[in-house]
matplotlib code that plots the C-alpha trace (Angstrom):
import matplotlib.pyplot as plt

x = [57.9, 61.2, 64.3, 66.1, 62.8, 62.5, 66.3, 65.3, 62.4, 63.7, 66.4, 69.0, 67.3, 67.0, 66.7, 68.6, 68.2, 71.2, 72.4, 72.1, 75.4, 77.9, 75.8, 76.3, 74.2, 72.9, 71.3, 73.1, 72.2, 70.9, 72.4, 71.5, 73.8, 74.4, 75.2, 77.3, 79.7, 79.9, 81.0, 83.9, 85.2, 82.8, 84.2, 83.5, 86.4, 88.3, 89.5, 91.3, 90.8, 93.0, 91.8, 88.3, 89.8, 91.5, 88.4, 86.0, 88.2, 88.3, 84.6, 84.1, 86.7, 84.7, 81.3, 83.0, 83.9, 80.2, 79.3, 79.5, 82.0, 79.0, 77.8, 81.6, 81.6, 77.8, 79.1, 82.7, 83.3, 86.4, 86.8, 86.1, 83.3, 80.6, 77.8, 78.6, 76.9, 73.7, 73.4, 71.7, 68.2, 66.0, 63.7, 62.8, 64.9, 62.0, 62.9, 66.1, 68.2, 70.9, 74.2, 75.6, 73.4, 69.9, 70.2, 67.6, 68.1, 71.0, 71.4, 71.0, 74.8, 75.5, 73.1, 74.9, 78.4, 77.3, 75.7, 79.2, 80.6, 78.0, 78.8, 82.9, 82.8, 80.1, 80.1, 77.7, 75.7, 75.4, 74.6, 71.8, 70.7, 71.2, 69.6, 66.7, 65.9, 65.8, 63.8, 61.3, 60.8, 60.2, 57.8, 55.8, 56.1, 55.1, 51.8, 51.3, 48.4, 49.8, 53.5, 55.4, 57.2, 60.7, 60.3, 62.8, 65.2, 68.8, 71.9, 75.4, 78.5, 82.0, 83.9, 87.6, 89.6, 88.7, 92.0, 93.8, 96.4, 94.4, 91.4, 88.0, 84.1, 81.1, 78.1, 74.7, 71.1, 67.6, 64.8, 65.7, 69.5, 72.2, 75.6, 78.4, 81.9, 85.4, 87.8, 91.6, 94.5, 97.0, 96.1, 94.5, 90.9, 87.2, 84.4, 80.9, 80.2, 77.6, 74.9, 71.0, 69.6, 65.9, 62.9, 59.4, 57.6, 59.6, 58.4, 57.4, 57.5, 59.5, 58.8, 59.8, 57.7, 60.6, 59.6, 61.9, 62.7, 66.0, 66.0, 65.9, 69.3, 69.4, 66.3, 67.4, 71.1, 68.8, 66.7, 69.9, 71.6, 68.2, 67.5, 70.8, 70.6, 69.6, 66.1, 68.0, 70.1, 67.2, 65.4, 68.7, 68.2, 64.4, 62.9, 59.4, 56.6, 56.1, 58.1, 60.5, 61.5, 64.7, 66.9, 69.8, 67.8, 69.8, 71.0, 71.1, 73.4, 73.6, 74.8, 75.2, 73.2, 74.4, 74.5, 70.8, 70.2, 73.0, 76.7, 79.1, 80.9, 77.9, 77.6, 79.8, 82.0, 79.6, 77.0, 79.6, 80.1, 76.6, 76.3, 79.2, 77.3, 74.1, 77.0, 78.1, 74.8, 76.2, 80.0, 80.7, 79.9, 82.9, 85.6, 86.7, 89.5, 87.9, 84.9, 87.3, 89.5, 85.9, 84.8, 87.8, 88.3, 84.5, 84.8, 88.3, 85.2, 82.0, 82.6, 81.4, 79.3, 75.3, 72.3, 69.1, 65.7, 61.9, 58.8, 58.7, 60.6, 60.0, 60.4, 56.9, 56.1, 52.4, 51.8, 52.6, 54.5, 58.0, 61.2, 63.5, 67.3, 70.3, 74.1, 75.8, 79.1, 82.6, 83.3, 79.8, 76.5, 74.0, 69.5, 67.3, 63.2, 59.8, 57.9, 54.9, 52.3, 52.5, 51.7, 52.3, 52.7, 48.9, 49.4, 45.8, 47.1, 50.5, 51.2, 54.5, 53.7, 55.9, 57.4, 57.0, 58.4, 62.1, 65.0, 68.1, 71.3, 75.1, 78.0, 81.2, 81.0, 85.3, 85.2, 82.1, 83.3, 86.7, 86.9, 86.5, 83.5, 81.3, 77.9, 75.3, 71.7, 70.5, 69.6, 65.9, 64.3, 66.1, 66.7, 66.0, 63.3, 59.7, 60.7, 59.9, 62.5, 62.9, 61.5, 62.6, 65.0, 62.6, 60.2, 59.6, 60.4, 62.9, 62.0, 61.6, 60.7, 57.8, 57.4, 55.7]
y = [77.4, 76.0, 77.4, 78.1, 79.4, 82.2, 83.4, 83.7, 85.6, 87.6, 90.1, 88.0, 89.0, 91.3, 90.7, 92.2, 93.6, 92.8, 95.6, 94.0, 94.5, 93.8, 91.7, 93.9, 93.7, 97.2, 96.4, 95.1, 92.4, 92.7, 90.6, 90.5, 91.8, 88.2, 87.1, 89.6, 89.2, 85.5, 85.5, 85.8, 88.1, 87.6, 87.7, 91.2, 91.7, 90.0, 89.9, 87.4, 83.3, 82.8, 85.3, 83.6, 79.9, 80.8, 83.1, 79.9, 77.6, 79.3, 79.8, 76.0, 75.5, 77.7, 76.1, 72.7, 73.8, 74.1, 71.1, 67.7, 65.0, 62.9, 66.2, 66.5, 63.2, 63.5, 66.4, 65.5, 63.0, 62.1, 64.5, 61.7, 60.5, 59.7, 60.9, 64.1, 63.1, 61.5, 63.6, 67.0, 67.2, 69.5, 67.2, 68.1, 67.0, 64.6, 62.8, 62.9, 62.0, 65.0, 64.8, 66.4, 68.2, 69.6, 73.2, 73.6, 70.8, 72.7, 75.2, 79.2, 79.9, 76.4, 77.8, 81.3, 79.4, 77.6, 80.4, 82.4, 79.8, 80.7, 84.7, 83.7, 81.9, 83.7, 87.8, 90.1, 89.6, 85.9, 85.6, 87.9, 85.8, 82.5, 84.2, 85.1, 81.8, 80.7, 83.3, 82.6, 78.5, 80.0, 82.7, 79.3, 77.4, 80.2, 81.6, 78.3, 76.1, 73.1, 73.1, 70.5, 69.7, 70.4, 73.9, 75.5, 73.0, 73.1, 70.7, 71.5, 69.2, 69.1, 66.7, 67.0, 68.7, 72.6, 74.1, 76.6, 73.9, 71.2, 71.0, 70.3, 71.3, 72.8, 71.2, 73.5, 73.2, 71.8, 71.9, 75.4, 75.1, 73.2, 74.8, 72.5, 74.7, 72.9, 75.0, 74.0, 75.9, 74.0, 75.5, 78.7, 77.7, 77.8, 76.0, 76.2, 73.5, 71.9, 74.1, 74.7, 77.4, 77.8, 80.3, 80.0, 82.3, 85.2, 88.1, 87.7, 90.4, 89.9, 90.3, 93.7, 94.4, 94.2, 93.2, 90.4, 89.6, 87.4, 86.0, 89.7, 90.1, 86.7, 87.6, 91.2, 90.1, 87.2, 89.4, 92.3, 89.3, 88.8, 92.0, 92.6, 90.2, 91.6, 89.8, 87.3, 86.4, 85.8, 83.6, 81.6, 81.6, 80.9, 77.6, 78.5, 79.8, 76.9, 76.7, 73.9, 71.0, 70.9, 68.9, 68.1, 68.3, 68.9, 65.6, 63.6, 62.6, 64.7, 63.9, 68.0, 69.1, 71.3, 72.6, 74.0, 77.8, 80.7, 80.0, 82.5, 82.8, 84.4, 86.9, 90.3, 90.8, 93.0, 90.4, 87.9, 90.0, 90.1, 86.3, 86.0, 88.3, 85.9, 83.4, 85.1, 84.6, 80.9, 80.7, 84.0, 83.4, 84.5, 87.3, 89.4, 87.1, 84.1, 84.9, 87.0, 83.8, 81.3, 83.4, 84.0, 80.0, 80.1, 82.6, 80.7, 77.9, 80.4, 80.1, 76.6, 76.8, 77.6, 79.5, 78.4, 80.7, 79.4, 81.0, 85.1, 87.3, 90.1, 90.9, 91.3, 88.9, 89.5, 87.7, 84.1, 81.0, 82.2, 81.3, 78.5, 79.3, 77.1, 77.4, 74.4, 74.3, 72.5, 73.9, 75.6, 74.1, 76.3, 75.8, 78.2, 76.8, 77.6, 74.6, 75.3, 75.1, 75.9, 72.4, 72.7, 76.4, 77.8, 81.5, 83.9, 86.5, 84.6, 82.8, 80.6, 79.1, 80.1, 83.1, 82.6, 79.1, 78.5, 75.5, 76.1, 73.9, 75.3, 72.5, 72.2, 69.2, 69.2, 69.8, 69.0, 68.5, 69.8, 66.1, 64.5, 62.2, 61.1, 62.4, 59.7, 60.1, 61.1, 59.1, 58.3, 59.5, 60.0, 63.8, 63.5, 63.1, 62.7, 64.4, 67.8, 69.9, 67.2, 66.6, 66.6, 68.7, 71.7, 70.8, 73.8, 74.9, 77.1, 80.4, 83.9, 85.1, 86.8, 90.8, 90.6]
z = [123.2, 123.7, 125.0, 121.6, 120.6, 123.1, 122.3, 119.3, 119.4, 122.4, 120.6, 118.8, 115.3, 112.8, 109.0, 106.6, 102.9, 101.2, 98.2, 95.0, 93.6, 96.3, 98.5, 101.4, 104.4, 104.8, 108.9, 111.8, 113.9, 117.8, 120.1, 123.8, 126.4, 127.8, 124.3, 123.5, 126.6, 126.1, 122.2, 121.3, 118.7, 115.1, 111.9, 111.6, 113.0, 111.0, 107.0, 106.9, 106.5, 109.6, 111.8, 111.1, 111.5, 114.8, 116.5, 115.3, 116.8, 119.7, 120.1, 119.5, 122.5, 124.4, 123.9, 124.5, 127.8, 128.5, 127.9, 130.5, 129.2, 127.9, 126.2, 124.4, 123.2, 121.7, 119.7, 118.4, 115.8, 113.8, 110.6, 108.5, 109.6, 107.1, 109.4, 108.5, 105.0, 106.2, 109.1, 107.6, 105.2, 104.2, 106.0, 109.6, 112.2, 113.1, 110.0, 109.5, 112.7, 113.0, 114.3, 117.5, 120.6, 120.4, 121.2, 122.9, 125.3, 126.5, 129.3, 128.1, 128.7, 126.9, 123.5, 124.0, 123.6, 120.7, 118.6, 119.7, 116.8, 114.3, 115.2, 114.7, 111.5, 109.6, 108.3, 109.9, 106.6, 106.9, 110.3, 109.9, 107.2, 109.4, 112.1, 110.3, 109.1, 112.2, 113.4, 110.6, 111.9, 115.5, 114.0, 112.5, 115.7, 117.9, 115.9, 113.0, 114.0, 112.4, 112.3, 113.1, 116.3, 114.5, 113.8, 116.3, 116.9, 116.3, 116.4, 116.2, 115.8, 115.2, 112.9, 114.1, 116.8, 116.7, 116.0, 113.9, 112.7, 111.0, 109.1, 110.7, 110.1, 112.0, 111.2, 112.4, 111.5, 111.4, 109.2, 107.1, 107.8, 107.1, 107.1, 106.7, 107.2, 106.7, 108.3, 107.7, 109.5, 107.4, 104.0, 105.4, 103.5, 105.0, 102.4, 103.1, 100.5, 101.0, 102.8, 103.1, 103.2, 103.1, 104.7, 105.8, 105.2, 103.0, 105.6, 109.5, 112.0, 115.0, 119.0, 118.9, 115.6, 112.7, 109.7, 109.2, 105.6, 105.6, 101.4, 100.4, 99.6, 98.0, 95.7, 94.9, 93.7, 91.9, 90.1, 89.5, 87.5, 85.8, 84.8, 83.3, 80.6, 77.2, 75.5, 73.2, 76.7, 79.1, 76.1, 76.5, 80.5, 80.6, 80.8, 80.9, 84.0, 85.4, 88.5, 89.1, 92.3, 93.4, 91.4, 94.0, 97.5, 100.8, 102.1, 98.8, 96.3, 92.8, 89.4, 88.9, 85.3, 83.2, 79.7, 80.4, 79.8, 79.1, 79.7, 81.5, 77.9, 77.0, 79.5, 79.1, 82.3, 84.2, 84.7, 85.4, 88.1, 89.1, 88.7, 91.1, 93.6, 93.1, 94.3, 97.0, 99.0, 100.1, 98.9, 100.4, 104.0, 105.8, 106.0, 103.3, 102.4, 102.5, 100.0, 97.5, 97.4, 97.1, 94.1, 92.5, 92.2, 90.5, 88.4, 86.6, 85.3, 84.9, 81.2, 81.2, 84.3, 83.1, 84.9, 83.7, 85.8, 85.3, 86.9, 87.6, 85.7, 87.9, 92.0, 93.1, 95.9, 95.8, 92.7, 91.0, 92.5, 93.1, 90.8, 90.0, 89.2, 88.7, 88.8, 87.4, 86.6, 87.5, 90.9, 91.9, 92.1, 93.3, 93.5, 94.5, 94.8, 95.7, 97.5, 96.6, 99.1, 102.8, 104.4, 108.3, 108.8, 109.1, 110.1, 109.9, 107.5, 106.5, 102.7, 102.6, 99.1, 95.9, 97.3, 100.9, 101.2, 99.5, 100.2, 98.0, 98.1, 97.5, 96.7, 95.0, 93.1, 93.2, 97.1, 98.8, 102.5, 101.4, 99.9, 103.5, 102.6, 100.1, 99.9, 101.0, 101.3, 104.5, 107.3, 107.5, 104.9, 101.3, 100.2, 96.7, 94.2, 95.8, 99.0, 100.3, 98.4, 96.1, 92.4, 88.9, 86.3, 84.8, 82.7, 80.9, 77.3, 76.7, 75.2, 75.5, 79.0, 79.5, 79.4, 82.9]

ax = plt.figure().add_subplot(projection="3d")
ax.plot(x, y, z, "-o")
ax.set_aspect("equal")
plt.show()
């Protein structure tokens, strides 16, 4: 078990169920006493955009003063540079070269430094998420049979000088991760465009014997949304049982569908506001400020942005193969799918199909990058259709949802 691994497993988690209608974290996170004297202050703390940028930015100084000169220049890049596009996959980090330093090729104080950024930039409800997924791939590599050597690895980079003044990102992730985080000083504005966020398996039980379930929060807003819509509504919504690939896969290039399923003109304001919530899971990352503003800018377009859902129609992990959902519309993009099967991650007692085993993908097709770069495929190999993740629009018919 590597390094990373062991901090993970050994008190830096606990998952959290997230309230359906506010997207509120309802646990806290545990954080070990040598952690929590080396971070600085989190973005609990703060509710504002600029209180964010400037803790974040301190916190990446911090963790750069770690690190040897050779390590620094491994981990910096110019704010432009396109490897910040080909650099992160849904793919493992064993196919896909990512940018930056390997976590857990670094000394613990160094790793404690670098998940202080993480803890600065993100809410306590995100980075209990974050943290969970993470805790999920060392759960696999520590009791799978068959995972692969990936599982547990994390890289983090900068693109840009960290600073309060100017804009720059924090790129962090591996195999179920890939947060992408522009932060600009200048304009006051923090995008999370485009992340991955993804779990294997749904529900794991931790070291100290939490049950660990970290897409809770993202299902229950999912299915609150759902179950709001009226019969003639979710016939508009469903495109049939069988459950669809990923359409715009982490690390590739996307042409952004839409048009398919129910339009936010057709939904009355209270389930816009649940569809924002739904949202919120990956545009709402941050402080207070920062998320109301992120939303706020959606929901001008969520008249012409569409949400089309395939597969379950009802929360109940113990039966079928999982859901499908899409949000496309001019300034969100958001995917949610099963990968069905659980290839790599034999656990005695443990499914990761349909349910278990989820990537998703949040971008904004006006801002991806907060319009620093292009969107290339990523490095090795491609993102897209045929890959793990990847695959095809739905296929299913549109029609009324099914009463169970």
């Amino acid at each position: 078990m590597t390094l990373i691994s062991a901090l993970m497993i050994g008190g830096l988690l606990t998952g959290g169920c997230t309230s359906a209608a506010t997207g509120t974290d309802t646990s806290t996170t545990s954080i070990s006493a040598s952690q929590s004297d080396a971070s600085t202050t989190s973005t609990a703390d703060s509710t504002t955009t600029a209180q964010t940028i400037s803790d974040t930015a301190a916190a990446a100084d911090a963790f750069l003063q770690t690190l040897s000169d050779e390590q620094r220049e491994q981990v910096t890049y110019s704010f432009d540079d396109e490897t910040k596009t080909t650099s992160w996959s849904n793919f493992p980090v064993t196919f896909v070269e990512r940018a930056g330093l390997n976590l857990s090729e670094l000394t613990e104080d160094q790793q404690t430094a670098a998940l202080a950024v993480l803890q600065s930039l993100l809410s306590d409800e995100a980075y209990a998420t974050v943290s969970g997924i993470m805790g999920g791939d060392a759960y696999l590599n520590e009791n799978s049979s068959s995972t692969e050597d990936s599982l547990g690895q994390y890289y983090i980079a900068f693109f840009g000088d960290a600073t309060d003044s100017s804009a720059w990102e924090v790129q962090f992730g591996g195999h179920h991760l890939g947060i992408n985080a522009t932060l600009d000083g200048s304009t006051d504005s923090i995008t999370f465009a485009p992340t991955h966020l993804g779990i294997q398996p749904a529900v794991y039980t931790d070291a100290d014997g939490n049950e660990v379930q970290p897409f809770d929060g993202i299902y229950t807003s999912a299915f609150a949304f759902y179950d709001s819509l009226s019969a003639e509504q979710q016939a508009q919504l469903y495109q049939g049982d069988s459950v669809a690939n990923m359409v715009c896969a982490p690390g590739s290039t996307c042409d952004y569908p839409t048009g398919t399923g129910i339009s936010g003109a057709d939904l009355t304001d209270e389930q816009k506001q649940l569809l924002l919530a739904v949202i919120a899971n990956w545009a709402g990352m941050a402080d207070e400020e920062t998320n109301a503003a992120a939303l706020a800018e959606i929901e001008t377009t969520l008249d012409t942005t569409f949400v089309n859902w395939s597969g379950a129609t009802t929360y109940d992990m113990s039966t079928g193969d999982g859901i499908y959902f899409q949000i496309s519309g001019p300034n969100v993009y958001v995917e949610f799918a099963a990968q069905q099967g659980s290839a790599g991650a034999d656990v005695d007692g443990v499914s990761t199909s349909g349910w278990g085993h989820v990537h998703t993908i949040y971008r904004d097709p006006t801002n991806d990058y907060a319009g620093s770069a292009t969107q290339q495929e990523a490095s090795g190999m491609g993102g897209g259709a045929g890959a793990p993740g990847g695959g095809e629009p739905p296929t299913g018919t549109a029609g009324s949802a099914p009463t169970s």
